[in-house]
BAVO-964805 format. One record per residue (C-alpha): residue in three letters; x, y, z. Coordinates in steps of 0.2 Angstrom, whole numbers, padded with zeros to 4 digits, always signed. Layout:
REM BAVO-964805
ALAXYZ...
//
This chain:
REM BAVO-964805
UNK+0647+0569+0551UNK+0629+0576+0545UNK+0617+0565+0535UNK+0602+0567+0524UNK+0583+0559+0528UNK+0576+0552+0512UNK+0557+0554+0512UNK+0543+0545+0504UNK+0527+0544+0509UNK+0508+0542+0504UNK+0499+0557+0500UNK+0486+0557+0517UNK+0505+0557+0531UNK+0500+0570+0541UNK+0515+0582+0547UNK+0517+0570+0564UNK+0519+0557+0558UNK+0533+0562+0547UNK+0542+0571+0560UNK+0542+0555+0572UNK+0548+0545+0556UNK+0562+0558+0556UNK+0566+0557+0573UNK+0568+0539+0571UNK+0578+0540+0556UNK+0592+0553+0568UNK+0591+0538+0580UNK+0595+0525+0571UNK+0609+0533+0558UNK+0614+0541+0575UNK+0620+0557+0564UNK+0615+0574+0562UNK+0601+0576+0551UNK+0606+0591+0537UNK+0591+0590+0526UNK+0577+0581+0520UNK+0574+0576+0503UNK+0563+0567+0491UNK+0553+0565+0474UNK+0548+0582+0465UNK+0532+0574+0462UNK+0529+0570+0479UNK+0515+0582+0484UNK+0513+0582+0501UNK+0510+0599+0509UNK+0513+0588+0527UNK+0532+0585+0521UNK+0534+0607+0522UNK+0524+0608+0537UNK+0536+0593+0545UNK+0550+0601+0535UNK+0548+0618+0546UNK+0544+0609+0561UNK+0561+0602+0561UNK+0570+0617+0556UNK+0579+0608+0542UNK+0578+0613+0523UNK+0569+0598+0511UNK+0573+0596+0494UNK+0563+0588+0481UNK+0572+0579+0466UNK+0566+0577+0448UNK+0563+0557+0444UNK+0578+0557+0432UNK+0590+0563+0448UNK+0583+0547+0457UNK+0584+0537+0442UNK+0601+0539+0443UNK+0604+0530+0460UNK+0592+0516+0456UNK+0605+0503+0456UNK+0611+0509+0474UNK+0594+0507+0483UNK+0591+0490+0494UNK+0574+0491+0494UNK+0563+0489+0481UNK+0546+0490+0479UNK+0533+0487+0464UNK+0521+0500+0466UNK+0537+0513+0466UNK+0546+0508+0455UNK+0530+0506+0443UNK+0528+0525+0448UNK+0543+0533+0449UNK+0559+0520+0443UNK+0567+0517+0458UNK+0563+0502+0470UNK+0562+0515+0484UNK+0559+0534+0485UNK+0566+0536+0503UNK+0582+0528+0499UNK+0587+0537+0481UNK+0582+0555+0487UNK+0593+0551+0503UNK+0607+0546+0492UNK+0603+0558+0477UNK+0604+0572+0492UNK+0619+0565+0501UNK+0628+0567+0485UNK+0641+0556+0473UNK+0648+0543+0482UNK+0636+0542+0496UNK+0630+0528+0505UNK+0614+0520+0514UNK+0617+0522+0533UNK+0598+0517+0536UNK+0588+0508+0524UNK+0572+0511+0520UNK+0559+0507+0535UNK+0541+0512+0536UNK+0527+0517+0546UNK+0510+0528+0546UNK+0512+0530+0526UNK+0528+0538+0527UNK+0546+0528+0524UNK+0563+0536+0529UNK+0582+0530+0523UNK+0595+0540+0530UNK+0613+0542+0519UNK+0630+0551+0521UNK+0644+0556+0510
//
């Protein structure tokens, strides 16, 4: 079964540290990772470089999409939520990219500005 890596992170994550958080995220789900995804609005040029480093595609979904799965997330978070409508970034894009009826394999964890959550079909 493959999965999807949702990806929020603050605008200095460097490329490294985002592919390490990635790499964590494949271990803990224990899954192929398809994809990375996360908010339009999130413009981080580090997210393509880690992207490209990874070989996988990212997507970037407009708030509204992530609005959408805001009742699904665990995690939740102020600041975000105060920015973008969802209590976590990471956990809606991963399940926005994963599709209807997807679910949280990892929640949301964090490190060096970047946070991860990992979701299947």
């Amino acid at each position: 079964m493959s999965a999807v890596v949702g990806i929020g992170c603050r605008a200095g994550a460097s490329a490294e540290a985002i592919a390490r958080r990635v790499g964590e995220a494949r271990a803990r789900a224990g899954l192929e990772i398809a994809s990375l995804h996360t908010a339009a609005s999130v413009a981080a040029p580090a997210l393509a470089q880690a992207a490209a480093r990874l070989g996988l595609p990212l997507h970037r979904h407009d708030e509204a999409a992530l609005r959408q799965v805001a009742g699904r997330v665990v995690s939740h978070s102020p600041r975000v939520e105060a920015r973008f409508g969802v209590g976590s970034v990471a956990e809606a894009a991963a399940l926005v990219g994963a599709g209807g009826g997807s679910r949280l394999v990892v929640p949301k964890f964090s490190a060096e500005g970047v946070s991860c959550a990992v979701a299947a079909p």
